[in-house]
N, C-alpha and C positions, 0 to 999 in steps of 0.2 A: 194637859199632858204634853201636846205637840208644844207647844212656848217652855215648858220646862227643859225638854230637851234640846230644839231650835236655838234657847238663848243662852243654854250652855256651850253647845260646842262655839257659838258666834263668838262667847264673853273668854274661854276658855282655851279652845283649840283653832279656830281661825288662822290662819291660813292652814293649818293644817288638813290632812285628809281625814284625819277621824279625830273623834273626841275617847278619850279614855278619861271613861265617867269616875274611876276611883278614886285615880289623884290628879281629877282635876286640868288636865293638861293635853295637849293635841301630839296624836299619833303621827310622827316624821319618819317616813324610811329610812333607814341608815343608822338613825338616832336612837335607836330600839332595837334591843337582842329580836332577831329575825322570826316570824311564826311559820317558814318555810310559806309553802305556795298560798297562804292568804293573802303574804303580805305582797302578792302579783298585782291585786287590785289596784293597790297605792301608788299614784304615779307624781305625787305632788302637784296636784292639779285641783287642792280645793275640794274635792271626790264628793263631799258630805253636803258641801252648799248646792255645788250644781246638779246633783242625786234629786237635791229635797227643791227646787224652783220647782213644778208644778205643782207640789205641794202646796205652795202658799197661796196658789190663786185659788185651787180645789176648796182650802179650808176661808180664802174671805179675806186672805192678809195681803192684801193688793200692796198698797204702801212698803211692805216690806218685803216684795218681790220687786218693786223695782227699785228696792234700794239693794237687791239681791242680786238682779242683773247688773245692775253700775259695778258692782265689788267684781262680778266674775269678768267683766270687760275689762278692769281697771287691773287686777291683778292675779288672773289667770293667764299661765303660760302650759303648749298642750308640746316643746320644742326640747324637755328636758330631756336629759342622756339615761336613759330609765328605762329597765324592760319590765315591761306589764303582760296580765293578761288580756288577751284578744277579747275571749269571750265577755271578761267582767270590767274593760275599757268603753267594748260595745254596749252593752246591756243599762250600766251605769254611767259614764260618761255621755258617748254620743246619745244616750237614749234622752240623757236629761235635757243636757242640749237643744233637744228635737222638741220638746214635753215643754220646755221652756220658751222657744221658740212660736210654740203652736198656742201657748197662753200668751205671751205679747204682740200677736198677731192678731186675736180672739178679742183681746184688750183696746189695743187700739185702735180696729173695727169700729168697737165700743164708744170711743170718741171723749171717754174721759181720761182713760189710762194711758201711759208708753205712747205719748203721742210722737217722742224724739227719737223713736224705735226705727232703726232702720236695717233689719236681718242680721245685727253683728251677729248672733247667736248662730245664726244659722251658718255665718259665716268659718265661724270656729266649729261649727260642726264640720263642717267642708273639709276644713284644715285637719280635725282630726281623721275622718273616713279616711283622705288621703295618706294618711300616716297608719293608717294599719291597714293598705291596701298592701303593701308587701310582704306580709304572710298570709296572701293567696298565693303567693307565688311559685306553687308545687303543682305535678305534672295530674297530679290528683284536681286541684279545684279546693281540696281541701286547706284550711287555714294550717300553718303554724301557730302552734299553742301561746306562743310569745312574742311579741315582738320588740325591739326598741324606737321611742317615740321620737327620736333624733336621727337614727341612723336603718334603721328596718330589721331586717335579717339577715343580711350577707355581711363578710369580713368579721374580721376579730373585734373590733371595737364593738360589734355589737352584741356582744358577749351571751348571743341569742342562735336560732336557727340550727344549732344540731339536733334538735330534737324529735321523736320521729311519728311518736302517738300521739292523740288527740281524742278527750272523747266526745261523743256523739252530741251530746246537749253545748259542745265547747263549738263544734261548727256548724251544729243545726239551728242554733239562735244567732242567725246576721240577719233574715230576712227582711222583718221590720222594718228594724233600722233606717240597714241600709237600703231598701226601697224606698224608705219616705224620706232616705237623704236625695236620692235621685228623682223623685217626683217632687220637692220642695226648691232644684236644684237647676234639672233640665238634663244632669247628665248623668247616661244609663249605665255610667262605667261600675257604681258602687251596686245598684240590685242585680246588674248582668254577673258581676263576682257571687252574690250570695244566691244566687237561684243556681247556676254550677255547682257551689258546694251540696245545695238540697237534693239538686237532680244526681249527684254521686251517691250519697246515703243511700238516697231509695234504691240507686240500681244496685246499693251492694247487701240490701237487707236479706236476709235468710229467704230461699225463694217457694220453700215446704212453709215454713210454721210464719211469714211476712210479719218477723219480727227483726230489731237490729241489736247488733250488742253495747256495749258500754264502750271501749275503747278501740280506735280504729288508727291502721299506718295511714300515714299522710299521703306515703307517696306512693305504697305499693295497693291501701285498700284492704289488707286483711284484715277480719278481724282479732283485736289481741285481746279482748277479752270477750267472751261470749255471754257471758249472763245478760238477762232482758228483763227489765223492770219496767217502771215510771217514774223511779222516782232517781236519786244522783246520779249523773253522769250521763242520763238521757233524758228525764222529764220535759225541760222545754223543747226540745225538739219537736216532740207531738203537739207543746203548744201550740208552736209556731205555722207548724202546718196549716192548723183551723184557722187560727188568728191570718193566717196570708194571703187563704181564702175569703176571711172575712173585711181586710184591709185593702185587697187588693182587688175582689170579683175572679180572681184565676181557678178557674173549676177544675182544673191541673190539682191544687193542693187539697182539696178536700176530698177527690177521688182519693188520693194519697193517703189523706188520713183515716178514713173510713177505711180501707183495706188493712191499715194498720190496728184501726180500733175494734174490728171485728176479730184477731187478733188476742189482743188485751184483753178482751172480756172470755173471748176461746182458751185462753189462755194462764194468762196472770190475775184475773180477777175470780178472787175464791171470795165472795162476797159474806162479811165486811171487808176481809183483808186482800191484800194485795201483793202479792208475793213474789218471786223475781223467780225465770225459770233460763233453763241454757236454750241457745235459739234454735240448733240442729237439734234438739231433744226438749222441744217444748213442755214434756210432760212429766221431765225429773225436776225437781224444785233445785234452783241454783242456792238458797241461803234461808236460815229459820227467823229470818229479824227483817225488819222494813225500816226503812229511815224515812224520818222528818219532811224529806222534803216531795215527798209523794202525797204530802196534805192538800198540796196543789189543786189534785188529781177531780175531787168533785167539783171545784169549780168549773174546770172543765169539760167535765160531762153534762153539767147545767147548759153551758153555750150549745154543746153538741146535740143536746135534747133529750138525754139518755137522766133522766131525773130518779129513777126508782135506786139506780147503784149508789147514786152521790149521793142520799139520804143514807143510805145501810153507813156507805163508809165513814163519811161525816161524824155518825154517831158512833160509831167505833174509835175516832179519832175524841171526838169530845167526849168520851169515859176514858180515857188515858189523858186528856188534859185534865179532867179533876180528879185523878188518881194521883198524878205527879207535879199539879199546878202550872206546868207546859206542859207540850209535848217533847219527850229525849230527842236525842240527834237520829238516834236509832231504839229500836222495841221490838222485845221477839214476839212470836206469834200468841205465846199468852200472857202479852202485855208488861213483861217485865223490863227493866232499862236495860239496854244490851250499849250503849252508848250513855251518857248522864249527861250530855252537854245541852244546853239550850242557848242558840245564841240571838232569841231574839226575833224569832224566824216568823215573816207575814203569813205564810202562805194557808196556815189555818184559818186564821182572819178573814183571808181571802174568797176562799170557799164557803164559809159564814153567809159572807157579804149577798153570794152568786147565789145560795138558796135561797137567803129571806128573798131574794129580789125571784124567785122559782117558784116559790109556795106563799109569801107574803104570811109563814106560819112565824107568829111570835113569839116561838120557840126557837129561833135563831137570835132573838136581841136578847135573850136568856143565857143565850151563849158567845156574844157576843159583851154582853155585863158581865162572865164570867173571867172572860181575854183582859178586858179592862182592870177590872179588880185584882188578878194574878200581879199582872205588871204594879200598876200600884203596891200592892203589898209586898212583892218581894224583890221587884226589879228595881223599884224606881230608889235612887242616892243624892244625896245632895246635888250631884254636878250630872245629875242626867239619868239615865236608865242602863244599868250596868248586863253582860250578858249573863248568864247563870253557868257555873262553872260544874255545876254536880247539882241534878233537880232534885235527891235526894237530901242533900244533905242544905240546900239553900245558899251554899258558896258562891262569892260572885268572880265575874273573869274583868278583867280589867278592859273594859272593850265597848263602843256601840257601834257596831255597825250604821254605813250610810243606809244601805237597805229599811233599817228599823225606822227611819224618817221619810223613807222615798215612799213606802208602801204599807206599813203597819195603822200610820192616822189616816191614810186614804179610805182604805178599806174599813176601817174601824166608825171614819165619820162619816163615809158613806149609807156604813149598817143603819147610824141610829136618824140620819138628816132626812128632814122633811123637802118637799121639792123645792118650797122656797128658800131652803135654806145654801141652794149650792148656786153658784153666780151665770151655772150656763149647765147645758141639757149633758150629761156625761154620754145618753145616748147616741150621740153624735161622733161619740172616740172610740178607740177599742185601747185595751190596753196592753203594753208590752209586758214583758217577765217583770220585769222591776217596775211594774204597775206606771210605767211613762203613758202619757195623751196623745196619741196620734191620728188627727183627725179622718175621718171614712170618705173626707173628697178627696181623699188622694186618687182615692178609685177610679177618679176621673180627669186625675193632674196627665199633661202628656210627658209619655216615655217613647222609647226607643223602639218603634216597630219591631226589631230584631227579637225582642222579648215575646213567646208565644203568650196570647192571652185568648182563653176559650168562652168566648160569649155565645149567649144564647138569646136570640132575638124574643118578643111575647110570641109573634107567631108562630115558634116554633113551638112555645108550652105545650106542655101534654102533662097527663096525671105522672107521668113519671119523675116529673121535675119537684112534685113535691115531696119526693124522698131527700131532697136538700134543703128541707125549713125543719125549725124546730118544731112540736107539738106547742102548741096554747095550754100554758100551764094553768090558766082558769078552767080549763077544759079538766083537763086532765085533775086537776085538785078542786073540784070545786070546793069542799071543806076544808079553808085553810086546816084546819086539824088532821085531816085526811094523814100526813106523813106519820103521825106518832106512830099509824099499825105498823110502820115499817122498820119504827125504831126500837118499840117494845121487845124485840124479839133478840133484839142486841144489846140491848143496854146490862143486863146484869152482869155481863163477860166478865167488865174489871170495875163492879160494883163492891166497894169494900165492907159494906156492912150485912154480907151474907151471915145469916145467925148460923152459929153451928146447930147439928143435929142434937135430936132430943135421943139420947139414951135408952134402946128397948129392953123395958125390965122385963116384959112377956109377952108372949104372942097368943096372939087372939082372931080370930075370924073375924074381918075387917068390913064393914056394911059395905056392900058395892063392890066389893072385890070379890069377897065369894073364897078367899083363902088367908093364907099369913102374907103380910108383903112382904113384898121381894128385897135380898139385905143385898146392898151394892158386893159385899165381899163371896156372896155366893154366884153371883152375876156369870154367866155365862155367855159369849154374842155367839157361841154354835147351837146355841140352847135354844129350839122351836117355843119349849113353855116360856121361857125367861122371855124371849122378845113379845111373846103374846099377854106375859103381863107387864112390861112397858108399854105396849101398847095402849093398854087399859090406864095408864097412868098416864097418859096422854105424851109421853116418851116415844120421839120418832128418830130413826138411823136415817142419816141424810150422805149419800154418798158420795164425794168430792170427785173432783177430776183426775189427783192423783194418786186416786186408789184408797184415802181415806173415809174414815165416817165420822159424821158428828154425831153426837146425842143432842136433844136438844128438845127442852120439855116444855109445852103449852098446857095449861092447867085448864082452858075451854075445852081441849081434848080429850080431855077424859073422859071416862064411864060417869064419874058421882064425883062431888067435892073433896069427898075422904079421897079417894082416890085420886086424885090430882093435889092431898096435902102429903101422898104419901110419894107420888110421884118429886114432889119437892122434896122430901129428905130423903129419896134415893139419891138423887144428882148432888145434897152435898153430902150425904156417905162417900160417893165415888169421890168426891176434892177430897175430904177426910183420909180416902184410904191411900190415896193417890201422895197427899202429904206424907203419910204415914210411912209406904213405903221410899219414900224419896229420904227419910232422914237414916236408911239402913246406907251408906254412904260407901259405893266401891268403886276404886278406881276402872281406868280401862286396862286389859291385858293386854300381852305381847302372846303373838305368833313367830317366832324368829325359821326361819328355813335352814338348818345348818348341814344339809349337807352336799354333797359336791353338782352343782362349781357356783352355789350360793357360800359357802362355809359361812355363813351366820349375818351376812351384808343384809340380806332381806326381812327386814321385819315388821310386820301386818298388824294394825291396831283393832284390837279384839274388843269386844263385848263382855263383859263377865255374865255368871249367871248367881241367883240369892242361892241355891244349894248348890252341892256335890262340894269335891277338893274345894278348899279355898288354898288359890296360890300363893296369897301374899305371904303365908306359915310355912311355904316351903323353900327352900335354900336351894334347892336343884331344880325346881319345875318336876314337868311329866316332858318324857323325849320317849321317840317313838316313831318310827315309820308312820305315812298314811295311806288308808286306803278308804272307797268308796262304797258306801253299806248297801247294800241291798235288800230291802226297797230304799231308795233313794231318801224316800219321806222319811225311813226311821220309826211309821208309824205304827210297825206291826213286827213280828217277830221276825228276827234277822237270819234270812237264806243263806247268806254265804258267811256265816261263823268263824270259818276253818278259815277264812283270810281276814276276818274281823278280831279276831283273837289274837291279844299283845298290843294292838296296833291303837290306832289313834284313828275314827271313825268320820268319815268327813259326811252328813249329812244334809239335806234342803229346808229351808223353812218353810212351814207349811203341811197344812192336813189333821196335824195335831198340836197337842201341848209340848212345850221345849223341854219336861219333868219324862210326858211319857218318852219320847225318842231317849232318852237319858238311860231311862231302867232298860230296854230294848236293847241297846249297843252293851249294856253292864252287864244283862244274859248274857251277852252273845263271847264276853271274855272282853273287851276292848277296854285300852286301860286312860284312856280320853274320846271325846268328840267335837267335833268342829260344825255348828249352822252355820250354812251358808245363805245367803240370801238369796229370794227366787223373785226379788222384783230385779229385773234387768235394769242395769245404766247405776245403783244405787251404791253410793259411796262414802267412804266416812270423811270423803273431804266437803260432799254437798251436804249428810246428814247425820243431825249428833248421835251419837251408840246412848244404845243402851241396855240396863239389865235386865238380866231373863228370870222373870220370878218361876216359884211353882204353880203350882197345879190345884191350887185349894187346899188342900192335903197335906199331911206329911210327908216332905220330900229326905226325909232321915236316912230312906235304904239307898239314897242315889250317892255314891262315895268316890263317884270319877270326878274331872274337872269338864265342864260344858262350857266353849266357849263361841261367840255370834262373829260370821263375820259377813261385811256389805258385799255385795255382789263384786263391786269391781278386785274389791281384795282376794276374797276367796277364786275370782277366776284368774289371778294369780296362781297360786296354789295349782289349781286344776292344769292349768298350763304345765305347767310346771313339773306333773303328775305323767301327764300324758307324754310330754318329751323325755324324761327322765325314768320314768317308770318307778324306780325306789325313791321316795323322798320323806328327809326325815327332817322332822320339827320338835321345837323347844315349847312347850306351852310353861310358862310364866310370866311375874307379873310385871315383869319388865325386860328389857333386855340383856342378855349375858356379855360379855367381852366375847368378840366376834373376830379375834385374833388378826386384825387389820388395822391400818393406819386411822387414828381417827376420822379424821379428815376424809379419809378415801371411804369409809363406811357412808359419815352422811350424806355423801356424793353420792351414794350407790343406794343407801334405805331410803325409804319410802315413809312412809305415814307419824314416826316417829316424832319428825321436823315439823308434822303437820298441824293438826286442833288441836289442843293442850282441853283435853276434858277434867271438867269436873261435875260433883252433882251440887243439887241447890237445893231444898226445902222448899216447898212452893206451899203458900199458906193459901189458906181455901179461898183466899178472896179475889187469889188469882188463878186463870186455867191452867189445869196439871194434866201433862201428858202421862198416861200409865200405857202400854202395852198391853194389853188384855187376851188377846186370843189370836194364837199365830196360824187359825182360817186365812186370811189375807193381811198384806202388808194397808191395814186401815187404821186411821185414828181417829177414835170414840172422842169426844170430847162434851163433860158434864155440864149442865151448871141449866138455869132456870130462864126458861126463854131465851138462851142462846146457846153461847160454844165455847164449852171447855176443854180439853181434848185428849182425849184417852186412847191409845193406841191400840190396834187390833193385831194381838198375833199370838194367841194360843198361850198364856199365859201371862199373869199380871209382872209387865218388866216395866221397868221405868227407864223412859227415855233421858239418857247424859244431854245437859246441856252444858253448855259453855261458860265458866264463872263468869262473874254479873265484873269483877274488877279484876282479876289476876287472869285476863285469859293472858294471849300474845299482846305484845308491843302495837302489833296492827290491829287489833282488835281496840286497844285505849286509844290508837289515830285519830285526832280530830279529824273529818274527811272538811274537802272544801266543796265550792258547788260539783265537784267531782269527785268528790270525794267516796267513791267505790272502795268497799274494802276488799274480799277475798279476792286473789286477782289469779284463781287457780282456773282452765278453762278445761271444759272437753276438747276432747282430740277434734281436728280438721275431718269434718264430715262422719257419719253413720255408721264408720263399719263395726260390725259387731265384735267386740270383743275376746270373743272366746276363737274368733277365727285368728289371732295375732299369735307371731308367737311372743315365749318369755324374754326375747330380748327384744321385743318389739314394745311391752308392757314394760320393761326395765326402761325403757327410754322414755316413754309417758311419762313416767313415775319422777323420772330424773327431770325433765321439764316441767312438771310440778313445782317440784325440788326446787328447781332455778329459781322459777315465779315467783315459788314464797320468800325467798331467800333476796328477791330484787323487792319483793313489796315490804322486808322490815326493813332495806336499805332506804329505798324509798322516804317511808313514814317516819323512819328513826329518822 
């Protein structure tokens, strides 16, 4: 596979930087309609050959690495007039360089190979470090995201340097590198630059939740986007931390990353999944989808020693590779494509690689023949391995990445090679992002006193130093098989051949239960009996960190057999019913404010509910003053009538069903109602809406219109109330002419510009979020041995998500290794809310506004 692809781009694209495997021919910037910021990589420098030099020695092709080195001595130039990126010049250029460098060093050691080897390599490494040493050049320490390889950053010709954000993973991966250019070199100018940029990150990381965000100003340090993940736009960052620790001996960087990683798992790790959260508000979920390059993430944990996550999520990742034959760019949380692209991407592999070598369970070369075969069958074209343009439909893009060569046979021949099969100890390197060799005696190459390095003598040991080794994974596994219990529990999430349920012709008193089972559609989670017979059914509520629950059925659990086969066709009733109601298909509502000094500019992206008015039948909406019910809940009969009557009833989620609060305001005379949300910080720009079923029952007598709105919306509203005292609203199903300049409306609304919802049909084989019972803001989540997810809040609603292809422009963006999408943040710092006032929240809203407004300029 590696010689199919190696001797195409060679026979093909040569001198070129990449191969585009379709028609055969090599990727020239300039010379190709532009892919915006990928094509940053390409500097005309050969990118793909000297990517893939350590490759050839790792897999054995000696001969054709040093006919590999003569080509890059002979006709690589690093001097052209070309702005690249920093981060993907380091990582893949200089990295190869170094990678390459440290194999004909290694070689002609060796005494048979590169005996005419005299550092060029390293010398051109030299040459390049020094060339992107000028987008350090900010008061920050922090990189410029570009620079030109001829000219730097300053002046016009370098048609570079205005730039002013950067994100986190763009300047937190130099360390490596450029350390091991300075200890291969003698001069500390390159690691004394990229330990400055690390030591700025950490000091600017969130100093409550010691998390960082995604995008950062160069020169001022704020952060400009706030969401915190692991996966684009900061991933390597936390590589690199460990890895600099482990390249370098600096107990500096792995106190760093332990404080961060404790953290991640505090945090962003909802085990399998892994989900990105805002940094000042650790505990509102920033986005419902993960991207690709968070597959990373177990290998990682594997070096760290933290083995029991990297197994959960691993296997979470490989039941979405054989659901969709890769892994997408991006996947929501019930494994749907939220992105379709696959370009190719190691970092699965990679992770593979880190367990079998963790557990030595042969349940990773299974997954590891599964990587192999994918590509074979769908990737691999006459002229190379092309990337996958849409994993659904098997399209291909005209493209292979250098990456696909530097790092995908590495880790792939590493999985399956026997020790004699590789030509030198790999234990002896560590590897960078782009899987380059950079030997571990650097550790002890001399640097520049000036650099702090925190050693710890043997006499000093004590028991507390061994909180910095890994566990002994024989220890810890001794049954290679030992991992499956940990997989079992996850694997049928996006298991596609869940049988549907068997149809109940009659009920009968069930051996071992002692009653009639329990029908998912009668399910109750406020219901004492109903949880005590899941329980019996070996059905347990697991309660997440953000307020959620899973379901989640063990069939050892049970009372008797029958009882844990019934427990199984409870959880796929609940996908059945979950599908079911997902195919009653209604859009989201409008809330518009129309009256003074909104006159109609303001308008709040609503929730609908399956009963009461439906507004899409009405030509006028329902308009009406609002006011606030008492009791707040809604959940009992309404005290203040005399000011509920006529009006439009602004209500709390929570306590009851969103049917009952409905009939309760419809006594009380009110000719609509508004739930608001009672999870604080929650928003419909973080979380998709959704409908508000009934109540089990006939919801026939309810003939008002009920509409949901997130917390940040409706404390709109409330502001709004309380300063104004009369304020009146439009409920329909979209917006009215709001008797203003276009233009100066979308300037002024809000949520309108913002998630383009729709619903989606989720077939049982996938997890379907329903709303269930609006007790608390939780989601239930069905399915057999793991997690499906079913939403808790007093009623079966079904959560809006986001169309899978027509959402926004930014949402079809192919992202690059930065490729972050939403680029909406929380406000600067904690304050609450409802203490702002409405033109404090109008300005939020409008800075939204901007954001999104910059991110489809951006991506378009």
């Amino acid at each position: 596979m590696f010689d199919h692809a190696y001797q195409n781009y060679m026979d093909h694209a040569y001198p070129a930087d990449e191969l585009m495997p379709l028609t055969c021919r090599g990727r020239v910037r300039g010379l190709e309609p532009s892919r915006g910021d990928i094509d940053d990589a390409l500097g005309k420098f050969s990118l793909t050959l000297i990517d893939t030099l350590d490759t050839l020695v790792l897999l054995n092709k000696t001969t054709e690495f040093e006919a590999a080195v003569r080509r890059v001595l002979k006709d690589v130039r690093l001097d052209n007039d070309i702005v690249v990126s920093v981060f993907e010049t380091n990582i893949r250029v200089l990295g190869g360089l170094l990678g390459g460098h440290s194999m004909a060093v290694m070689l002609k050691e060796g005494g048979q190979h590169m005996q005419w080897y005299q550092d060029e390599l390293l010398h051109m490494a030299k040459d390049l470090g020094l060339r992107l040493l000028p987008a350090f050049n900010t008061s920050s320490g922090l990189p410029y995201p570009r620079v030109n390889l001829k000219h730097g950053v300053w002046g016009p010709e370098t048609r570079t340097g205005t730039e002013t954000d950067t994100c986190t993973a763009c300047a937190g991966t130099i360390i490596l590198e450029f350390a091991a250019l300075s200890r291969f070199t003698g001069d500390p100018v390159f690691e004394a630059h990229a330990r400055r940029a690390m030591d700025f990150l950490w000091e600017k990381r969130q100093r409550n939740s010691n998390l960082v965000g995604t995008t950062i100003n160069i020169h001022s340090g704020e952060w400009v986007r706030r969401d915190s993940g692991v996966g684009a736009g900061i991933d390597s960052y936390y590589e690199y931390l460990l890895k600099a620790y482990i390249l370098l001996g600096d107990d500096l960087f792995l106190q760093r990353f332990n404080i961060h990683y404790a953290s991640i798992m505090k945090y962003i790790s909802q085990p399998p999944l892994l989900l990105d959260v805002h940094i000042h508000k650790p505990l509102l979920p920033a986005r419902t989808w993960m991207d690709s390059l968070l597959a990373f993430f177990p290998g990682l944990q594997v070096l760290k020693g933290d083995i029991r996550p990297a197994i959960e999520t691993h296997e979470m990742l490989y039941q979405v590779t054989k659901k969709h034959n890769f892994l997408p760019e991006a996947f929501t949380t019930d494994f749907r494509v939220h992105w379709a692209q696959h370009p190719l991407r190691p970092e699965f592999a990679e992770s593979t690689y880190f367990l079998y070598k963790a557990t030595g369970d042969p349940y990773y070369l299974e997954a590891g023949r599964t990587i192999l075969d994918n590509l074979n069958r769908f990737a691999r074209v006459p002229c190379g391995f092309a990337a996958m343009k849409d994993v659904r439909t098997g399209s291909h893009e005209d493209r292979m990445d250098s990456f696909f060569l530097a790092e995908m046979f590495k880790y792939l021949f590493l999985l399956f090679a026997d020790a004699d099969d590789l030509p030198f100890d790999v234990e002896d390197y560590v590897f960078t992002t782009e899987a380059h060799l950079l030997p571990l005696s650097l550790s002890t190459a001399p640097h520049a006193s000036s650099i702090p390095s925190n050693k710890t003598s043997e006499e000093e040991l004590d028991d507390s130093n061994f909180d910095w080794t890994c566990p002994n994974t024989r220890l810890l596994f001794p049954d290679p098989a030992f991992p499956r219990n940990l997989r079992e529990p996850i694997r049928s999430a996006v298991d596609k051949s869940c049988p549907r349920p068997a149809p109940y012709r009659y009920v009968y008193i069930r051996p071992g239960m002692g009653r009639p089972p329990l029908r998912a559609q009668d399910f109750m989670a406020n219901n004492p009996e109903h949880l005590e017979l899941l329980r019996r059914m070996g059905v347990s509520l697991i309660h997440l960190k953000d307020g959620r629950v899973q379901l989640v059925q063990h069939a050892t659990q049970a009372v008797s057999a029958v009882a844990a086969e019934d427990g199984v066709r409870f959880m796929q009733e609940m996908m059945e019913l979950s599908s079911q109601q997902q195919k009653e298909q209604l859009p989201p509502r409008a809330i518009q404010i129309v009256s003074h000094p909104f006159f109609g500019r303001v308008v709040l992206t609503a929730g609908p509910a399956q009963f009461g008015t439906d507004l899409s039948k009405s030509s006028t909406g329902v308009r009406g003053f609002v006011t606030v019910a008492e009791p707040y809940s809604g959940c009992s009969e309404i005290t203040n009538a005399e000011y509920v009557r006529g009006r439009i009833a602004l209500l709390q989620r929570g306590q009851c069903m969103f049917a009952e609060k409905a009939r309760h305001i419809q006594k009380a005379g009110a000719i609509g109602g508004i739930v608001i949300d009672d999870n604080e910080g929650s928003s419909s720009d973080t979380a998709p809406l959704f409908q508000m079923a009934g109540d089990g029952r006939s919801t026939d007598d309810v003939t008002l219109p009920l509409l949901f709105l997130f917390h940040k919306e409706g404390n709109i509203l409330l502001e709004a109330l309380k300063e104004y005292r009369e304020v009146e609203v439009l409920l329909s199903d979209k917006a009215r002419d709001r008797g203003v300049d276009v233009q100066e409306a979308e300037e002024d609304c809000t949520t309108e510009a913002t998630t383009p919802t729709s619903f989606e049909p989720v077939s049982q084989s996938q997890m379907s979020t329903v709303e269930l019972d609006e007790l608390a803001p939780e989601e239930v989540t069905p399915s057999q041995d793991e997690n499906s997810p079913i939403e808790e809040d007093t009623s079966p609603a079904e959560e809006v998500s986001p169309p899978e292809e027509d959402a926004s422009s930014a949402d079809q963006a192919q992202p690059k290794e930065e490729r972050d999408s939403e680029k909406r943040e929380e406000p600067e710092g904690d304050t609450d809310s409802s203490s702002q006032s409405v033109d404090e929240l109008l300005a939020d809203w409008r800075e939204d506004l901007e954001a999104f407004k910059q991110m489809e300029k951006d991506e378009l």
